[in-house]
N, C-alpha and C positions, 0 to 999 in steps of 0.2 A: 593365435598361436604365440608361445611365447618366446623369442629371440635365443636367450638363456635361462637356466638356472638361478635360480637366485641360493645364495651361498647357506641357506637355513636347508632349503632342499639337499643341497648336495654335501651337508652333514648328515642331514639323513640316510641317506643312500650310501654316502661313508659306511656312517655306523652299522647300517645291516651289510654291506659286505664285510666287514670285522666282524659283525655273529656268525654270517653264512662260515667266514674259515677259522675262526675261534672254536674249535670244538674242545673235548678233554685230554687229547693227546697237546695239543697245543700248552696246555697248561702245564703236562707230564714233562713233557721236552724239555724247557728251558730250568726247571728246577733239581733233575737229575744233571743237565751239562754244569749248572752251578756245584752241585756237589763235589762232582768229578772234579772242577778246573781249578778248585781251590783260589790258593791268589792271585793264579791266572784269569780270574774271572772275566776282566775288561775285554780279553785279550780274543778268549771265545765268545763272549758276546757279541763280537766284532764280527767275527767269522760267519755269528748264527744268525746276524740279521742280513747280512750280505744274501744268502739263501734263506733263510726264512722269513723274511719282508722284501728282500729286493727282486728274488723271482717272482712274487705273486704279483707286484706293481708290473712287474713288465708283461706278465701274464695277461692282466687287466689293459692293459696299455698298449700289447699288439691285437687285441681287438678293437679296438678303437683307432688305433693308425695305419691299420690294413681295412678300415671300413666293414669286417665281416660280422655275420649277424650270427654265428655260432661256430663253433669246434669244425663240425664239418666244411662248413664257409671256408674258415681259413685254411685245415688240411686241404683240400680242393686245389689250391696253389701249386703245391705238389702234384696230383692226379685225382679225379676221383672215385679209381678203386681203393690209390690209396687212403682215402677221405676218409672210404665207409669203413674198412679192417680197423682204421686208427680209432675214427669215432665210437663204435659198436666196441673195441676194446675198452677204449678209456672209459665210459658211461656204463659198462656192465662190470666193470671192477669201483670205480669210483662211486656205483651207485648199488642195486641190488645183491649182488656177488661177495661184497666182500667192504663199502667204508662205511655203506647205511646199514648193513645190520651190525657191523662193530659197534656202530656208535651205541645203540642198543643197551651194548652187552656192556661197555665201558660203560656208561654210566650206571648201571646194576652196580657194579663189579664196586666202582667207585663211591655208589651212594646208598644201594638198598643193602650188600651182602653184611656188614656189619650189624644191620639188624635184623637176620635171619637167619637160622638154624640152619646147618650144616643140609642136614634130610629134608627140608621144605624148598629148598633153591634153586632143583629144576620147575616146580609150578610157581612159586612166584615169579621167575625169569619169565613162562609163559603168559602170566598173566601180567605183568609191568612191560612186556615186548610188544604184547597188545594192544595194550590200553597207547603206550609211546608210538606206534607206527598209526593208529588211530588218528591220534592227535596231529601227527606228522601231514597224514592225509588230509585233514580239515584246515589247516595252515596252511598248506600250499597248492590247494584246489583251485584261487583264484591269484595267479601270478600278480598281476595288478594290486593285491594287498600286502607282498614280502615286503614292501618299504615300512609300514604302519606295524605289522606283524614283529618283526624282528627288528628294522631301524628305531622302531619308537617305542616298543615294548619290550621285548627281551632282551635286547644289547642293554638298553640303559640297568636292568633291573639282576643282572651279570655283572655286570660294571661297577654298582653298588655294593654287590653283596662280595665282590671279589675286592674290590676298595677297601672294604672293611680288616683283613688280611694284612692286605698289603703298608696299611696306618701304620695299625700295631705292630707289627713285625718292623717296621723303622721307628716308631717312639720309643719301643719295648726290644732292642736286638737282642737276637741270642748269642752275640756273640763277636767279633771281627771276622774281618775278611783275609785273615791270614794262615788258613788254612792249607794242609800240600796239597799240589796237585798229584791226578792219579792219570795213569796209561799212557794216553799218546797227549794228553794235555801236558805231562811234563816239558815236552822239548815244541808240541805243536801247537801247541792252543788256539792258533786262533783257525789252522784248516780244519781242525778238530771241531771244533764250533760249526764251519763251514761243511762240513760232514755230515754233523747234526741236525742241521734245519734242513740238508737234503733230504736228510729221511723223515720229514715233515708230511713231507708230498705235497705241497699247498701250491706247487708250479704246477701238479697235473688239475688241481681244484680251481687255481687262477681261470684257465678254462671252461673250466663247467662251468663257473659263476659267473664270468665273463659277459653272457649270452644274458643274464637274471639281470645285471646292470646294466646293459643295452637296454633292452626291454623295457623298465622299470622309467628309464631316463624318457625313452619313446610314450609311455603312460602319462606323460606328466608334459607334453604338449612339443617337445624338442623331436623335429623329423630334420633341419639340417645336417648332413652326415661329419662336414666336420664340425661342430658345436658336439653331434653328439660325441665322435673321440674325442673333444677336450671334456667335454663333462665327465666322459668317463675315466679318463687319466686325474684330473679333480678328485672325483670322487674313491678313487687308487692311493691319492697321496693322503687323506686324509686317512683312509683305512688304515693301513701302513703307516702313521706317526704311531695313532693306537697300538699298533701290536706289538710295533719294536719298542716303547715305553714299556707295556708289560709285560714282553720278554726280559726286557732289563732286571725289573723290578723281581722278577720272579728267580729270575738267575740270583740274583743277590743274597734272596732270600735263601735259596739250595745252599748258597756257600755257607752263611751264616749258621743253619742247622745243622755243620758238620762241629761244631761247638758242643752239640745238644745228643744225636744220635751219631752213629755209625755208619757208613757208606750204607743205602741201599742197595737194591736188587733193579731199581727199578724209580720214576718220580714218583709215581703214585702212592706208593709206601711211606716217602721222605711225607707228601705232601700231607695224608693222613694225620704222620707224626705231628707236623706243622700245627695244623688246626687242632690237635688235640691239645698240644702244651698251649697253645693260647687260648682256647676255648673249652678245655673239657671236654663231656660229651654232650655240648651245645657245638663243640667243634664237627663232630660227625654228621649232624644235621645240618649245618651252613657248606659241609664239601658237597651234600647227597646232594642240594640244591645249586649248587652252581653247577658240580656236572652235569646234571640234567638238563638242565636249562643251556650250556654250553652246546651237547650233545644235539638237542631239541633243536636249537638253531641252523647247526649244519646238517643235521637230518632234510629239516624243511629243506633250504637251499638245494641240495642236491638231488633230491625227490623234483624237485619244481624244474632245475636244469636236465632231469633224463625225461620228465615228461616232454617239455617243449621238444627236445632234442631229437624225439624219437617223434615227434608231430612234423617236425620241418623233412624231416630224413624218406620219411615215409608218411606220406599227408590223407592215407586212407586210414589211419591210426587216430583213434580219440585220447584227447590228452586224461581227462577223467579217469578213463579206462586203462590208460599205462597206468597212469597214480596208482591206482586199487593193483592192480599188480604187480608192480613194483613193491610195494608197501606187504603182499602175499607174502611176493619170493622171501623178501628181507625176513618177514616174521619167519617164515621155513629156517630160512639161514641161518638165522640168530640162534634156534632153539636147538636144532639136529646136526647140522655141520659147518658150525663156524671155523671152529677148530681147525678142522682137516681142509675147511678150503681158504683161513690164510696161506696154508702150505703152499697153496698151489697158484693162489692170486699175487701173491707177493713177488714170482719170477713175474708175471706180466705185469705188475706196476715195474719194477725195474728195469722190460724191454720197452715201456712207455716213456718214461722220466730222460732216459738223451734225446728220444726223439721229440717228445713234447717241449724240452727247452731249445733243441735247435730251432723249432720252428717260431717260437716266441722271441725269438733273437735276431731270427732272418728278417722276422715281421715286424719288430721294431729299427731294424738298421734299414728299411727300406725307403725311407726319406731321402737317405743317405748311398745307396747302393742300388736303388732301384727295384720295383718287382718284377721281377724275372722268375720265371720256371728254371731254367736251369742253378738259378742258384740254390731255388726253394730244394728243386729234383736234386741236384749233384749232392747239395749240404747234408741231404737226407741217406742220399745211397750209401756214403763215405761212413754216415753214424752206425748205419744196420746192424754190421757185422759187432761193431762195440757192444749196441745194446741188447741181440741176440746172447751174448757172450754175459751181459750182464745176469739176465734174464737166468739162464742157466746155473750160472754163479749161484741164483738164489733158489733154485732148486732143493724141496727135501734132503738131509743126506743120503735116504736109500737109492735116489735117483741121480745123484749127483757124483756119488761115486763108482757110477757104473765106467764102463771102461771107458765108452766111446764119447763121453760127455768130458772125463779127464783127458781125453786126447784132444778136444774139442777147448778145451781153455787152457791148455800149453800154450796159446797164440796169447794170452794175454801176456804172458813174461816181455812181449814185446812190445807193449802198449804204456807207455809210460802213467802211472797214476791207477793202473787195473785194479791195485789192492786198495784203493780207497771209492772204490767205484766210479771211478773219473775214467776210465781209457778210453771212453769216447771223445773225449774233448780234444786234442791233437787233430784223429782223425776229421772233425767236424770242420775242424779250423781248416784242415787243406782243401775239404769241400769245398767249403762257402768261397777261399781263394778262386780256387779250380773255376768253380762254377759262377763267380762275377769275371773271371776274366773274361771266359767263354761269350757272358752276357756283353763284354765291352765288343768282343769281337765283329757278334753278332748286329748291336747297334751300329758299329763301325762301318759294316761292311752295305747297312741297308741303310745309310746317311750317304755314302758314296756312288749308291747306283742311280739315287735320287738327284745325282748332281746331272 
């Protein structure tokens, strides 16, 4: 058995958790906030790696410094009926419901719809969602090859074909970086950044993945449990220099286009634009393919994490057999109601996202604070009502503007940060106080009886 990792290994396992959370939103994000922040660019960059690479490292990193071998493992801390509501929530929005059959559709969206006719769109969508959750299936059927899969294959061959952008647009700028800034980037830039990588979600995917890098690590001969949370915090930081470089680079590039085009609607648009002026329409065929292949990557991963997930949870469950249905639902989803059920998944990622980071918080301060159930419990009770409130916030408007639901987030005026989706955070804070004093008490008092 082997002691450690050797540092070639744990590039690799890097690089595929950088494919696993690299998908094509990832690429959207950072080159729309560029556009927006104008010559505030630094300043939101700042912001978006704070949240867009600094949750996922901790994500990655309180699996490994709480020793837990999945989502549910670690919810468990807390209770575990809370375990299973949290788990069965985050893996049925994060996986069939609603990020795997997006990815789906964003890469279509992104790479096949400019080459097809208006009237042909709903059967090639059907037949490219196909052929894509097919593929997704045959990739991530034997957990044990995502490091080869995506570490040695698809990340590097993403890396390349996005490299090649990324050159040109610095030998060849379109422009400086002295652009104005727009909306709340004038006065805020950098929480405004920090806003922005929230809505990444890559804290609730830290998660899912979490359990693929454990795994992956245990494949490869490491069963001591602390070796394996350093290799897996290792293998965290390495991920994570990756993405906050090509956030960077990609930000730069959004400002820079604002020389060339118009504010978007949207990155994708910008980034279109991007590849066309430097590429023509050899440009439209290098995005089709990187989104894809972006897309492709965090498909497999998160397919691979709800299969195991739903095997450890429930162990009369064949993983084979989730994959193939999983990979159903998603094609259903993709083609008949994606649409109407972001509506509806978007409030429950929003009532996940406080409660998934407080628990990634608790679980990494616990070297420091100790693991205790009442801090996990109190820190968690204290969030509810915020991220219920969030949850709601993100509501349809025909349901949101019902009476009871506006009567129902008047409580936020009281919540300092409501309006930037933060009011859980105060709250969280008094918990986790609350509920490590409790824990000190608790120690306290059963050191004392033992005298």
């Amino acid at each position: 058995m082997n002691e450690k990792l050797t540092w070639r290994n744990l590039f690799f396992i890097g690089s595929m958790l950088f494919g696993l959370f690299f998908g094509a939103g990832n690429l959207i994000f950072p080159v729309f906030l560029g556009q927006q922040a104008g010559n505030n660019v630094f300043f939101a960059i700042v912001g978006l790696l704070i949240t867009g690479v600094g949750l996922p490292l901790l994500g990655v990193a309180s699996m490994g410094v709480t020793g837990s071998n999945s989502v549910f493992d670690l919810a468990s801390n807390i209770n575990r009926p809370f375990a299973y509501v949290f788990t069965i929530l985050l893996y049925m929005t994060m996986g069939p419901l609603f990020a795997i059959p997006r990815l789906a559709t964003i890469s279509f969206q992104l790479g096949l719809v400019p080459f097809v006719a208006k009237s042909h769109q709903v059967l090639v969508l059907a037949i490219f969602s196909g052929i894509f959750f097919i593929v997704t299936y045959l990739l991530a059927r034997k957990p044990s090859k995502l490091m080869t899969y995506v570490g040695k294959w698809l990340t590097p061959i993403f890396l390349i074909l996005l490299g090649i952008l990324v050159v040109t647009a610095f030998i060849k700028p379109m422009g400086g970086l002295n652009a104005n800034p727009q909306g709340q980037y004038v006065k805020n830039p950098t929480l405004s950044g920090f806003t922005e990588g929230y809505n990444t979600m890559d804290a609730l995917a830290s998660l899912a993945f979490g359990v693929v890098v454990i795994d992956t690590i245990k494949n490869l001969g490491i069963t001591h449990p602390k070796q394996i949370a350093k290799d897996t915090i290792k293998s965290g930081f390495i991920c994570v220099i990756l993405m906050g470089i090509i956030y960077g680079f990609l930000a730069l590039i959004g400002t820079m286009s604002v020389n060339q085009f118009s504010l978007a609607t949207n990155g994708g648009v910008t980034l279109a634009q991007v590849f066309n002026y430097y590429f023509g329409s050899f440009g439209s065929l290098l995005l089709a393919l990187i989104a894809i292949i972006a897309c492709l990557k965090t498909s497999i991963g998160l397919s691979s994490a709800f299969g195991e997930t739903a095997q450890e949870m429930f162990p009369k469950f064949n993983y084979q057999v989730v994959l193939i249905g999983a990979g159903i639902l998603s094609f259903v989803v993709a083609n008949i109601g994606l649409t109407k059920l972001i509506n509806y998944s978007t409030p429950v990622l929003m009532f996940l996202y406080p409660l998934a980071i407080v628990l990634i918080i608790i679980a990494v301060l616990t070297p420091i604070i100790g693991e205790s159930r009442w801090i996990f419990g109190i820190a968690t009770l204290f969030t509810l009502i915020p991220a219920i409130l969030s949850g709601l916030n993100a509501l349809p408007d025909a349901l949101r503007s019902t009476g009871l639901v506006q009567q129902i987030l008047t409580v936020n005026q009281y919540l300092p940060m409501a309006q930037l989706n933060l009011g859980w955070v105060l709250p969280a804070i008094i918990g986790l106080v609350i509920g490590w004093l409790i824990s000190c008490f608790k120690n306290y008092r059963v050191v004392d009886e033992t005298r």
